[in-house]
FITI-126118 format. One record per residue (C-alpha): residue number from 1; x negated, y negated, z negated. Coordinates in steps of 0.25 Angstrom, whole numbers. Layout:
! FITI-126118
{i:NUM&x:X&y:Y&z:Z} $
...
This chain:
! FITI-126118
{i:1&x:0&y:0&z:0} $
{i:2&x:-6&y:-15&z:5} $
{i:3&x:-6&y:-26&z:-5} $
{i:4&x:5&y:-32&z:0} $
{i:5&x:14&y:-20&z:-1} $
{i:6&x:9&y:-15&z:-16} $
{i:7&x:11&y:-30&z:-20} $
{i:8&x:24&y:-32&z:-14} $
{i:9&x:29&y:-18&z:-21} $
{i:10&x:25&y:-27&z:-33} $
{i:11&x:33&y:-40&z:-31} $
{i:12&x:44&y:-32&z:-27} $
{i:13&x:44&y:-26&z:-42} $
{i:14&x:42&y:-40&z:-48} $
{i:15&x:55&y:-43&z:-41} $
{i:16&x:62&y:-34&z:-45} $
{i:17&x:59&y:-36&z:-59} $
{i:18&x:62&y:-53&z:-58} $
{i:19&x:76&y:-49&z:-53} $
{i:20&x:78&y:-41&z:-64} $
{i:21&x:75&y:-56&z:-73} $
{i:22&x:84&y:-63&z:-61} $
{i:23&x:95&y:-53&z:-63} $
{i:24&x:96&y:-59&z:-79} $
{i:25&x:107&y:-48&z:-88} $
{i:26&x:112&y:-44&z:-74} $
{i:27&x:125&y:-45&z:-64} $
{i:28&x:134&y:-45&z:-76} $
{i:29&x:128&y:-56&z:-85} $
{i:30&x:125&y:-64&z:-71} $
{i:31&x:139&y:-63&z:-68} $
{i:32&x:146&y:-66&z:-82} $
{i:33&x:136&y:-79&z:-82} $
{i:34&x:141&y:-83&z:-69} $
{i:35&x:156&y:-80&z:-72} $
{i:36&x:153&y:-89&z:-84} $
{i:37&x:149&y:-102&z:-75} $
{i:38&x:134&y:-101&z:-80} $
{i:39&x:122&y:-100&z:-71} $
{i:40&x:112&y:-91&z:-74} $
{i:41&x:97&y:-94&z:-79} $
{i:42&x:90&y:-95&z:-67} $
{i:43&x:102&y:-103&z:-59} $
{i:44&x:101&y:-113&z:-72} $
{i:45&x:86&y:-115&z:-69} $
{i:46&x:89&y:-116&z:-55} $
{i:47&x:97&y:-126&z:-55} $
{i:48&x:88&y:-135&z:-66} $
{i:49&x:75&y:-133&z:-58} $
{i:50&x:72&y:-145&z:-46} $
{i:51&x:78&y:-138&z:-33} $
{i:52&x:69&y:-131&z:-24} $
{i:53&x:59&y:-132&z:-36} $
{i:54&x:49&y:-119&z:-41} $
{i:55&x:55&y:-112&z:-54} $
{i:56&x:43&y:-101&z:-59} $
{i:57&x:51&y:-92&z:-69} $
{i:58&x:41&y:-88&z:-80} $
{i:59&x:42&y:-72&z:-86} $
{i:60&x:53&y:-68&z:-77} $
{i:61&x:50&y:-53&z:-79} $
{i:62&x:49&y:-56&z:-96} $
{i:63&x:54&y:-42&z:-102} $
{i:64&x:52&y:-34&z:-91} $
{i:65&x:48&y:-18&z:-95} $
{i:66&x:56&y:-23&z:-108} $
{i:67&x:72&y:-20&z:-114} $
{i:68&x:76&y:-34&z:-111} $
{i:69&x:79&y:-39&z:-98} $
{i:70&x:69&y:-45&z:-88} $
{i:71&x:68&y:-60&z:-89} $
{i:72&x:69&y:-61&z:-103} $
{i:73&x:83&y:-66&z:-103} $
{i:74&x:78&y:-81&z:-100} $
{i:75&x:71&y:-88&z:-88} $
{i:76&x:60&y:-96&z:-90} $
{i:77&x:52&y:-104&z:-79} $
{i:78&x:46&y:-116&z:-75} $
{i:79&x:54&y:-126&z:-68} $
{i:80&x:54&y:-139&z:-60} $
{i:81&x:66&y:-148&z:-67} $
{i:82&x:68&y:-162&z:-61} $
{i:83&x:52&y:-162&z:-57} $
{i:84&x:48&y:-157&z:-70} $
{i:85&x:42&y:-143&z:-72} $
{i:86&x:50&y:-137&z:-84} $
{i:87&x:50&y:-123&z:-94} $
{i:88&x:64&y:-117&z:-91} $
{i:89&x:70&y:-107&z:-98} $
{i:90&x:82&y:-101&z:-97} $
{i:91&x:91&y:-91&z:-104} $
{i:92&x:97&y:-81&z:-94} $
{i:93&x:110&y:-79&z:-102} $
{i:94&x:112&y:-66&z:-93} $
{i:95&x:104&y:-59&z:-102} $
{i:96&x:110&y:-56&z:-114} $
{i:97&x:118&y:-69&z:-114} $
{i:98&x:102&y:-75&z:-114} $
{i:99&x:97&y:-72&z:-127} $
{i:100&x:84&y:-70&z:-130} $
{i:101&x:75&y:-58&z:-131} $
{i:102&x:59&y:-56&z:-133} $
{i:103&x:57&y:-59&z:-120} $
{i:104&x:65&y:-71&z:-119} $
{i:105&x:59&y:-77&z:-130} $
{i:106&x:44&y:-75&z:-125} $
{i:107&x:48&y:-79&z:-110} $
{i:108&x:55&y:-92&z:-117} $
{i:109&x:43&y:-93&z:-126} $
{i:110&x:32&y:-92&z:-114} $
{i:111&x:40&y:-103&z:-107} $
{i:112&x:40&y:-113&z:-118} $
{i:113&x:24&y:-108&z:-120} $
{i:114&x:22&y:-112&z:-104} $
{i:115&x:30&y:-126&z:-108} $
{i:116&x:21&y:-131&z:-118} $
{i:117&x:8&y:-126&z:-112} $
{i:118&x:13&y:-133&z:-101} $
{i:119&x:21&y:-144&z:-105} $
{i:120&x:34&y:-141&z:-98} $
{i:121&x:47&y:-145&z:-101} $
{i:122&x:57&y:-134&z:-106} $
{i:123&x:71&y:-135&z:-100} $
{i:124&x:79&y:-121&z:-106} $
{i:125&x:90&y:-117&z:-101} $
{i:126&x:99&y:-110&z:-112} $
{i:127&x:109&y:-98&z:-114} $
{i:128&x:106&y:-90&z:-123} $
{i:129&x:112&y:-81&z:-136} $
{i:130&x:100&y:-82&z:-143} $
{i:131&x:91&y:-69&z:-147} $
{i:132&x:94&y:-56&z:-142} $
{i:133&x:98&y:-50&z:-156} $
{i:134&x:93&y:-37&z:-153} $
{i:135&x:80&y:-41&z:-151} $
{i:136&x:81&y:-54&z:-161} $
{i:137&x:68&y:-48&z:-170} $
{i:138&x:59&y:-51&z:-157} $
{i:139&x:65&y:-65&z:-156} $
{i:140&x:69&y:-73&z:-168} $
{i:141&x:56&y:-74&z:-176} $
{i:142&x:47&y:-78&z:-161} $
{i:143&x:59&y:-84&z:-156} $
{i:144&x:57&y:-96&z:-164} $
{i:145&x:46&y:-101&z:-155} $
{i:146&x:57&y:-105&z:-146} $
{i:147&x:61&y:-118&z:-153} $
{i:148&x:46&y:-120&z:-158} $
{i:149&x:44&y:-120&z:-143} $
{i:150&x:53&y:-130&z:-140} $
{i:151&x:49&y:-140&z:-151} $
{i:152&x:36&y:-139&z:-149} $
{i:153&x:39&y:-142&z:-134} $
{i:154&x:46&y:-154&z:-137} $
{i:155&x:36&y:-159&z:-146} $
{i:156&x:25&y:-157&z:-137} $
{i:157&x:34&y:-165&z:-126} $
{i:158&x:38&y:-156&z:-118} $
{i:159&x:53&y:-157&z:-116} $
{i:160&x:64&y:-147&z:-118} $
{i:161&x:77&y:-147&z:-112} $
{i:162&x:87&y:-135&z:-116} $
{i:163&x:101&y:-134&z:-108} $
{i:164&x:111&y:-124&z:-117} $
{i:165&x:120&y:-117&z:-105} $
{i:166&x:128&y:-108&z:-114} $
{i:167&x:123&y:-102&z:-129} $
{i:168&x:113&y:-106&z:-137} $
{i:169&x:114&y:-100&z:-148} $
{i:170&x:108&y:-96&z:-163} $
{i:171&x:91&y:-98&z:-160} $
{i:172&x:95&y:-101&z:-145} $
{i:173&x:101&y:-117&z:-152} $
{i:174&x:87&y:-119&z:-156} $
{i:175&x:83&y:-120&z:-141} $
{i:176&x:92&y:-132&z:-138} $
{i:177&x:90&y:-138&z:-153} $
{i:178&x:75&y:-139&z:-150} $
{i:179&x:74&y:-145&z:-137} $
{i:180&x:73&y:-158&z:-132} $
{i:181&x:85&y:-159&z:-122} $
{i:182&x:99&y:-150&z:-124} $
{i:183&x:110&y:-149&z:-114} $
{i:184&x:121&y:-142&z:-116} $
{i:185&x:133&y:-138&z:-108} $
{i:186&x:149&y:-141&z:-111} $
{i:187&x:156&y:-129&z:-115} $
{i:188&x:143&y:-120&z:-112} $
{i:189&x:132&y:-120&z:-121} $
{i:190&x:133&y:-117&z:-135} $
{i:191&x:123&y:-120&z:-144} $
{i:192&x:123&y:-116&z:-159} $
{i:193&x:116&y:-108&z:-169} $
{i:194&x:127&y:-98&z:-174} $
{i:195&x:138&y:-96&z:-165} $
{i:196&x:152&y:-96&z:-171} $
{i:197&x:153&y:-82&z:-175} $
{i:198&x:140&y:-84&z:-183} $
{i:199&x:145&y:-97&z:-188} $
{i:200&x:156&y:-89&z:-195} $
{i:201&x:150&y:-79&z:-200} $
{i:202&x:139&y:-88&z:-206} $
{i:203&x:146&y:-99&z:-211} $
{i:204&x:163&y:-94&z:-208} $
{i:205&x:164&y:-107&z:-199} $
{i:206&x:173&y:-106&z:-188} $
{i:207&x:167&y:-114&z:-176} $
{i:208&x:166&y:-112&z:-160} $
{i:209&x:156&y:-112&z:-150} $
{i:210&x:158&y:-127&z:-146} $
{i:211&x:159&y:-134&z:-158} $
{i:212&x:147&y:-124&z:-164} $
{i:213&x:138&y:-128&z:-151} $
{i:214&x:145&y:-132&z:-139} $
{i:215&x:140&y:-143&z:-130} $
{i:216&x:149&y:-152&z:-133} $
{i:217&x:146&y:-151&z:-148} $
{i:218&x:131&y:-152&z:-147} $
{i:219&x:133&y:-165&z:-137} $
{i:220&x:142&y:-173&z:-146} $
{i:221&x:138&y:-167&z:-161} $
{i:222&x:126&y:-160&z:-164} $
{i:223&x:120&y:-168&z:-153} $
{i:224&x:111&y:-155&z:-148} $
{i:225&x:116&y:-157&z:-134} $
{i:226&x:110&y:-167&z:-127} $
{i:227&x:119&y:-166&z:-113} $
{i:228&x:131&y:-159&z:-112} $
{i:229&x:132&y:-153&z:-98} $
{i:230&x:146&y:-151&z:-90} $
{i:231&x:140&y:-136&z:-84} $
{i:232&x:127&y:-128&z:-82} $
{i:233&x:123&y:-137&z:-70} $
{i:234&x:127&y:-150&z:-77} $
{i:235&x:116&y:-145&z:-88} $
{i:236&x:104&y:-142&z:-80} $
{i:237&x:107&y:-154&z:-72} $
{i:238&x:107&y:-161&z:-86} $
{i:239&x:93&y:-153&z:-88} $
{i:240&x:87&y:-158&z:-77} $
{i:241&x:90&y:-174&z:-81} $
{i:242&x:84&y:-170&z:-93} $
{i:243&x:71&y:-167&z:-87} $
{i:244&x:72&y:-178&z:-78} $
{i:245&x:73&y:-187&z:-90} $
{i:246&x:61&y:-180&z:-95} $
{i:247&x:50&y:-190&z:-88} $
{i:248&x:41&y:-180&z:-89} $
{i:249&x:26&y:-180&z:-84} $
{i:250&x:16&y:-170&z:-81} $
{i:251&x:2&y:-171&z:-88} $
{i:252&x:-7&y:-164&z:-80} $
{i:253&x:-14&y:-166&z:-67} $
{i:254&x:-7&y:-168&z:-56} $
{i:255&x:-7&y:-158&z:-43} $
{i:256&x:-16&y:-161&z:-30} $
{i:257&x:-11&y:-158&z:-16} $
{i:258&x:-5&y:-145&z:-14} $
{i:259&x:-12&y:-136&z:-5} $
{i:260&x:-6&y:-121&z:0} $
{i:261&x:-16&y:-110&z:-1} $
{i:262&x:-22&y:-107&z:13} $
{i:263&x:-18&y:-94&z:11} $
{i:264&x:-4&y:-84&z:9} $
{i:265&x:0&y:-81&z:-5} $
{i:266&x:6&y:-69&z:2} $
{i:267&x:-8&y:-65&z:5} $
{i:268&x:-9&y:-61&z:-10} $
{i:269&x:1&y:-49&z:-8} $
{i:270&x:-11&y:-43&z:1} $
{i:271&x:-21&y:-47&z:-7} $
{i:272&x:-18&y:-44&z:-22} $
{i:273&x:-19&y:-27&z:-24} $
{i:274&x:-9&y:-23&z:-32} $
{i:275&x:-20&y:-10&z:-36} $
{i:276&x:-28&y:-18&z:-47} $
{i:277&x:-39&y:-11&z:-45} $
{i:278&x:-40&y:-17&z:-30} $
{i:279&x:-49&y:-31&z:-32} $
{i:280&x:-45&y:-43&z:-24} $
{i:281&x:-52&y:-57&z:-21} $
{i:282&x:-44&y:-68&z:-30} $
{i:283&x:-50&y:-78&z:-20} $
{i:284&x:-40&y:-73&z:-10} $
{i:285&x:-28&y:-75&z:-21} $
{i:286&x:-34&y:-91&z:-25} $
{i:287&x:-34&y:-94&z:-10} $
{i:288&x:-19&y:-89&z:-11} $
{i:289&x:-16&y:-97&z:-24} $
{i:290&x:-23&y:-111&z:-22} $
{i:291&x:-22&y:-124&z:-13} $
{i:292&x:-29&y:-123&z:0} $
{i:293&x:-33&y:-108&z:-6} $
{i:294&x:-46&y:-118&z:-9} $
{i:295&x:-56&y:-110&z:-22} $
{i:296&x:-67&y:-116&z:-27} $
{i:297&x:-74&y:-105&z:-33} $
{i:298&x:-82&y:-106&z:-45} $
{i:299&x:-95&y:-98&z:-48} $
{i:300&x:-91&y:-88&z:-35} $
{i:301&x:-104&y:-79&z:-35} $
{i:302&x:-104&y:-76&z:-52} $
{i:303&x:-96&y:-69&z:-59} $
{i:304&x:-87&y:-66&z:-47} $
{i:305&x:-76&y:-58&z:-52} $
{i:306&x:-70&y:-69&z:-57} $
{i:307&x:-67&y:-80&z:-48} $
{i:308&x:-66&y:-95&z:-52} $
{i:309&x:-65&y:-108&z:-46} $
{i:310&x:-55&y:-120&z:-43} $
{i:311&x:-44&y:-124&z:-32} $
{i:312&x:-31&y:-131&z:-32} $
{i:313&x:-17&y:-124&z:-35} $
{i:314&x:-4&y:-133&z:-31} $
{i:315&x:-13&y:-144&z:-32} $
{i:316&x:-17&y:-141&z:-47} $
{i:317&x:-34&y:-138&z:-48} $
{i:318&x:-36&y:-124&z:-54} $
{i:319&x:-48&y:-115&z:-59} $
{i:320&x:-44&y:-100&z:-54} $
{i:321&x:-51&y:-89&z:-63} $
{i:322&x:-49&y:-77&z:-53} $
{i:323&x:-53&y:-61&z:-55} $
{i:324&x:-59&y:-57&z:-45} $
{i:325&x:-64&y:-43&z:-47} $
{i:326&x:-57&y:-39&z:-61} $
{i:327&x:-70&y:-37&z:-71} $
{i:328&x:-73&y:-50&z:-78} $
{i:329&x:-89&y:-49&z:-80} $
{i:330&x:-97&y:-59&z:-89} $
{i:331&x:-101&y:-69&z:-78} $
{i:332&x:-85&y:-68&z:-73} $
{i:333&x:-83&y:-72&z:-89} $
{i:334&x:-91&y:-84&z:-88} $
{i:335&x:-89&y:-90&z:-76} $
{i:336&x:-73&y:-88&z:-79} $
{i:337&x:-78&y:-96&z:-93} $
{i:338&x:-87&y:-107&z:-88} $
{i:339&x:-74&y:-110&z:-76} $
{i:340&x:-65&y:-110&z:-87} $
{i:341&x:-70&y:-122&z:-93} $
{i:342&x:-74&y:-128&z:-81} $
{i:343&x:-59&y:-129&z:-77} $
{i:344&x:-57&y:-134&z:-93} $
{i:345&x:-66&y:-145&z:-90} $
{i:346&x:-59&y:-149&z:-77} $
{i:347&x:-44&y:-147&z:-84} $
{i:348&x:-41&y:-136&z:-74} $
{i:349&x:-30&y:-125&z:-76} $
{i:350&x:-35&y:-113&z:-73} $
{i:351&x:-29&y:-101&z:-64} $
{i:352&x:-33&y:-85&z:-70} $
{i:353&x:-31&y:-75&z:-58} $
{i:354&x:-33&y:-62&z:-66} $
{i:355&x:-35&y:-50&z:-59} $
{i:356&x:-47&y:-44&z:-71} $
{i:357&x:-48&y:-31&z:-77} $
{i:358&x:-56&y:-37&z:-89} $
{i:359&x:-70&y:-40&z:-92} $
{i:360&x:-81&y:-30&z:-89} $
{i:361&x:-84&y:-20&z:-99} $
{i:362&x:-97&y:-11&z:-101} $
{i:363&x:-110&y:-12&z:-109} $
{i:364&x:-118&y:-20&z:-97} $
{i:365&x:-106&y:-30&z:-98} $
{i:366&x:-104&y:-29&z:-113} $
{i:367&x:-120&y:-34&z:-114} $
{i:368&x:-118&y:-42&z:-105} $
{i:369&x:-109&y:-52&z:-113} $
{i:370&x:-95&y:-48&z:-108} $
{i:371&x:-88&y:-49&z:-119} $
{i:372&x:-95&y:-64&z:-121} $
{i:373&x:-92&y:-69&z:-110} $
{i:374&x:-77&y:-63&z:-107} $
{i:375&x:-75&y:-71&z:-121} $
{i:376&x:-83&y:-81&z:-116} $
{i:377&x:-71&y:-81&z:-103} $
{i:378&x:-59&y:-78&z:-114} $
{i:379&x:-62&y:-90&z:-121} $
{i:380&x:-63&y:-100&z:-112} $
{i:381&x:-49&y:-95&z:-106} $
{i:382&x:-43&y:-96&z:-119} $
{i:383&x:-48&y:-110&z:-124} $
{i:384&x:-47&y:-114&z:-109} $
{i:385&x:-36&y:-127&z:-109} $
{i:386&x:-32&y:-127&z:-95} $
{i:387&x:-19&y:-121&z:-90} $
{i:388&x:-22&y:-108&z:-87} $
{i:389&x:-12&y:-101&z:-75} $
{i:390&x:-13&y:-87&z:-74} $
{i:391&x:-10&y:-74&z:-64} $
{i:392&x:-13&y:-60&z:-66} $
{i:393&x:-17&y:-55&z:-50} $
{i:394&x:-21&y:-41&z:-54} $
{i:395&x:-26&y:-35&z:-65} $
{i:396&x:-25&y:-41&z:-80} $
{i:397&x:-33&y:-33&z:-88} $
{i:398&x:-42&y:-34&z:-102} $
{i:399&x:-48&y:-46&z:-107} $
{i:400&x:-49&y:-50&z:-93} $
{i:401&x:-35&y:-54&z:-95} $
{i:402&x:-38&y:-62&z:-107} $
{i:403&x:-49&y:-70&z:-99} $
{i:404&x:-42&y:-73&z:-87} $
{i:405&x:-31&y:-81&z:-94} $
{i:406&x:-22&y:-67&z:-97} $
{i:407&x:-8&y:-73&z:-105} $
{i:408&x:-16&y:-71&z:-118} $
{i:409&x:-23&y:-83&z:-116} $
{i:410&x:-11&y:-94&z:-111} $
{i:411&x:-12&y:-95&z:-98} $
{i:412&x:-3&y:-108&z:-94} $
{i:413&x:3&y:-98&z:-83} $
{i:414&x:1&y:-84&z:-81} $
{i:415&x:8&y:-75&z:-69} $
{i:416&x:4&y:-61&z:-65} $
{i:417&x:6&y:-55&z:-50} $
{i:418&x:15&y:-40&z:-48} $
{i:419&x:1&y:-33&z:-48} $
{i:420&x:-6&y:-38&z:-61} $
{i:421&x:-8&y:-28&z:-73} $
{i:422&x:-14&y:-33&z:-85} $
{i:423&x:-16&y:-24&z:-98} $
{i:424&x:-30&y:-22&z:-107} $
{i:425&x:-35&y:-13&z:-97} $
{i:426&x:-31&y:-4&z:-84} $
{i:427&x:-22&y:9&z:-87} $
{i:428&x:-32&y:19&z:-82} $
{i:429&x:-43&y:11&z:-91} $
{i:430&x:-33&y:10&z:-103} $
{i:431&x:-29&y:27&z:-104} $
{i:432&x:-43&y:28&z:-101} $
{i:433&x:-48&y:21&z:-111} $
{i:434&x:-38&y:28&z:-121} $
{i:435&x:-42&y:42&z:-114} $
{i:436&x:-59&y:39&z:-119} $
{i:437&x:-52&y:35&z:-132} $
{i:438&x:-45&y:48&z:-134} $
{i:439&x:-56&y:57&z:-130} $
{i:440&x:-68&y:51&z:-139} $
{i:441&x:-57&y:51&z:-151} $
{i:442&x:-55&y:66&z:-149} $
{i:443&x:-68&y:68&z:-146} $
{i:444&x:-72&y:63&z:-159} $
{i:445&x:-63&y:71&z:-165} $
{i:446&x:-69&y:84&z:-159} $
{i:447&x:-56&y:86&z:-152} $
{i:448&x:-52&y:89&z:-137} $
{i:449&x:-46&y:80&z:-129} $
{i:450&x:-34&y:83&z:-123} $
{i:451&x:-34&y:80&z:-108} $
{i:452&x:-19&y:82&z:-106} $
{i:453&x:-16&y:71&z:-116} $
{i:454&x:-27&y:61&z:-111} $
{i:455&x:-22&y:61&z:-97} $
{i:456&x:-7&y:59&z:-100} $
{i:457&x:-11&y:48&z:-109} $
{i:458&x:-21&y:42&z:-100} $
{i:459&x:-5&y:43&z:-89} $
{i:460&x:3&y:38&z:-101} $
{i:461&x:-5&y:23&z:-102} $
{i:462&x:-10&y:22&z:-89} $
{i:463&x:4&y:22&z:-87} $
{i:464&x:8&y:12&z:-99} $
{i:465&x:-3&y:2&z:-96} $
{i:466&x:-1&y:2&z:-81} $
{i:467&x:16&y:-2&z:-85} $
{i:468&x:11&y:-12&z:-97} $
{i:469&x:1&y:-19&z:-86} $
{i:470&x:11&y:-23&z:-76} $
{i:471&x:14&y:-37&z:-73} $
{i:472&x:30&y:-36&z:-74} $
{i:473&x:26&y:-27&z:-89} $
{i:474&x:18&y:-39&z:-93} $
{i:475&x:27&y:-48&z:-87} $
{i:476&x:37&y:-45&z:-96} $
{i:477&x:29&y:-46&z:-108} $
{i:478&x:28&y:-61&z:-104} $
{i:479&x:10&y:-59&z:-104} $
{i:480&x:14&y:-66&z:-89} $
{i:481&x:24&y:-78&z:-85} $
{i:482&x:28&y:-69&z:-73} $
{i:483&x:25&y:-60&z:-62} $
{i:484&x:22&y:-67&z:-50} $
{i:485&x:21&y:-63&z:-34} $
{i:486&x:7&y:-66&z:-31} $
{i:487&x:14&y:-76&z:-18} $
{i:488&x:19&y:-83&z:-28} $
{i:489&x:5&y:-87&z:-37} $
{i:490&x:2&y:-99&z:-31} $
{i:491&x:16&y:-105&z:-33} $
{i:492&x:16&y:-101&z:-47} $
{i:493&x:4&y:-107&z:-50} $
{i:494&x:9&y:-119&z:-45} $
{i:495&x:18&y:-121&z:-54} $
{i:496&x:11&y:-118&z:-67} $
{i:497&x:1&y:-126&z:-62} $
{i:498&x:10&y:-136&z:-62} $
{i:499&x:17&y:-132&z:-76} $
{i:500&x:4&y:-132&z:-83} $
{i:501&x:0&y:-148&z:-77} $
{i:502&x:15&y:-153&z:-85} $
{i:503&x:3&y:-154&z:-96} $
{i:504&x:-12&y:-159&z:-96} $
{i:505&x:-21&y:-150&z:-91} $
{i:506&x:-34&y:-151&z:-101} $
{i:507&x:-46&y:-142&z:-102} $
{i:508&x:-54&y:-136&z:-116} $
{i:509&x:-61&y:-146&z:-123} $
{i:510&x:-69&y:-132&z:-128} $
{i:511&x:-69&y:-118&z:-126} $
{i:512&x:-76&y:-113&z:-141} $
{i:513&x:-88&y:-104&z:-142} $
{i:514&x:-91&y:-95&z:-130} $
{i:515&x:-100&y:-84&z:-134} $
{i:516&x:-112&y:-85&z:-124} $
């Protein structure tokens, strides 16, 4: 099978599983929602975003290999709102009427993470009954974060709008009480820690829906709603005045002139093997990825697995950090450290393209000060203050994760491609390893080692680290902000790179001792 063909197979999969997040609780719960007069989540974000404008959906496969349903119950993403580039998240109230579940609350925590770091504004789009009770031990104590999020937000600046479109309820109030701007919808949202059934059994007060939280009482008594919207499209429009209203104003550097790549990102389904043992030139991927596919390469002739060096992405300057040959040797280690604070120096982001199986091991490598100077590579990538974008190409593996910026160590932005696998080492390596293990332990028990067992085990987790290395698996743990077609890169990066200039782009003033 070509490239092409076992890298299609691939994205064909990744579709598959989005749908499942774009189907939400399914035809049923879609239709009821409908019937109601209610737009669904992604319909809602549709309509607030500027028309014809980019929307990147961040974790849409949260929760995948898990009980609870792909997506995570809500939508999160970054959006363009009257010019401004805003954190949206949105309930899906398809699932489970919107309440929230582990994953939900990582994926909402991720998004208000992605706005602070960068400085977006946070427009939610709420419907939802609170936690998923079943599930309430995994929430309520982490959960909390939530409001401190949205505080903390709007203490540091960064606005926070919140539209009610239906139930807010118990901990879900919170999420309007705690932001900047609320708007809220006649005879639709509802916004109240106990509902009325609670408020009996609490206190024996008798009180409905509206006069515990409807619209109308929040707009002229408690004073929590700032605009009362006539319907659904009424609100969003009143959202997006609100941003208007904003006058907000980016703080970094401005974009150069845009230039496309001289080459096809359709060439990269030819040239990226989905066989991770296959070695491919990164060069050929930045010539697909930057403007004019123009690379000044760094130090070129030393330390050659690892290639380094500046261009232009959507007008913004990058340094790209690119594997070229998977093993991370000690001159690899300290030419990547030395480029990282060259690009501190000169405030530029940096862009990790990891394709690594880790640093090189073995007594030549060991005297040789590997372990010195891979700390000396992790620690400039860890008190490095430049934005750092991410994507995993290939292979993810060992502390080569760690030094090449793996979601471990903040990446402003980091995406992975259908082929990527990333784990503490390879399947066969792993039950290998396991395997030497189990022989010296019986060996030094004088026992025999039973051959039968070692090769079923050696099956049983090549079999389990191969499943828990997949992109989609770790998608779904949230280590990614989404899988991404490889065509799709360059536009992607685009964006963040645009996300992360909302803020000031500042390098290290110091870096710490590096051992020598």
């Amino acid at each position: 099978m070509s490239n092409r063909e076992a890298m299609l197979e691939k994205i064909a999969a990744l579709d598959a599983d989005h749908a499942k997040a774009l189907a939400g609780g399914g035809p049923k719960y879609v239709e009821r929602h409908h019937k109601r007069g209610k737009l669904l989540a992604r319909e809602r974000i549709e309509l607030l975003v500027d028309q014809d404008s980019p929307f990147l959906e961040l974790s849409p496969l949260a929760a995948w290999g898990t009980d609870y349903p792909v997506g995570g119950s809500v939508v999160t993403g970054i959006g363009y709102v009257e010019g401004v580039e805003c954190v949206i998240v949105a309930n899906d109230p398809t699932v489970r009427g919107g309440s929230s579940n582990p994953y939900s609350l990582r994926k909402t925590l991720r998004a208000n993470d992605i706005a602070l770091q960068n400085r977006l504004p946070v427009v939610s789009l709420v419907e939802s009954g609170g936690a998923d009770l079943p599930s309430q031990s995994e929430i309520f104590i982490p959960g909390g974060r939530v409001f401190r999020d949205l505080t903390r937000l709007s203490a540091a600046g960064i606005p926070t709008v919140t539209t009610v479109f239906g139930n807010a309820t118990a901990g879900g109030a919170y999420v309007p009480g705690m932001s900047d701007y609320v708007i809220m919808i006649k005879e639709r949202s509802k916004v109240f820690l106990a509902g009325p059934p609670l408020v009996k059994m609490a206190t024996g007060e008798e009180a409905d829906d509206e006069s515990l939280g409807g619209a109308s009482m929040h707009g002229a008594v408690s004073g929590l709603a700032d605009f009362v919207a006539e319907d659904e499209v009424d609100a969003i429009r009143l959202a997006r005045r609100v941003v208007a209203r904003l006058n907000w104003r980016k703080q970094g550097p401005l974009p150069g002139p845009v230039e496309e790549p001289l080459f096809s990102s359709d060439d990269l389904l030819d040239l990226v093997p989905t066989d991770l043992r296959v070695p491919f030139d990164p060069r050929d991927v930045i010539a697909r990825l930057v403007d004019g596919s123009r690379f000044d390469e760094f130090k070129p002739a030393y330390g050659t697995s690892l290639v380094t060096g500046w261009a232009n992405l959507h007008g913004y300057p990058v340094g790209i950090l690119a594997n070229a040959r998977g093993v991370l040797f000690s001159e690899e280690s300290q030419k990547a450290t030395q480029f990282i604070q060259l690009a501190n120096a000169s405030d530029t982001p940096l862009l990790f393209l990891q394709n690594t199986t880790g640093y090189m091991v073995g007594a030549q490598y060991e005297q040789g000060g590997i372990v010195k100077h891979g700390s000396m590579m992790i620690n400039a990538v860890s008190n490095s203050r430049v934005p750092h974008l991410t994507v995993t190409m290939g292979a993810s593996y060992g502390a080569g994760n760690y030094g090449m910026c793996g979601r471990a160590y903040d990446p402003r932005f980091l995406f992975t491609w259908p082929n990527a696998k990333s784990a503490v080492m390879g399947p066969a390596q792993l039950a290998g390893v396991l395997s030497i293990v189990g022989r010296q332990a019986a060996a030094a028990k004088g026992q025999e080692y039973n051959e039968e067992h070692d090769a079923a085990m050696r099956k049983m987790v090549e079999a389990q680290i191969e499943e828990q290395s997949l992109a989609q698996f770790l998608s779904g743990k949230l280590y990614d902000d989404g899988v991404i077609d490889p065509r799709d890169t360059r536009t992607v990066l685009g964006i963040c790179l645009s996300a992360v200039h909302s803020g000031p782009v500042k390098g290290a003033d110091g870096f710490g001792i590096f051992r020598m």
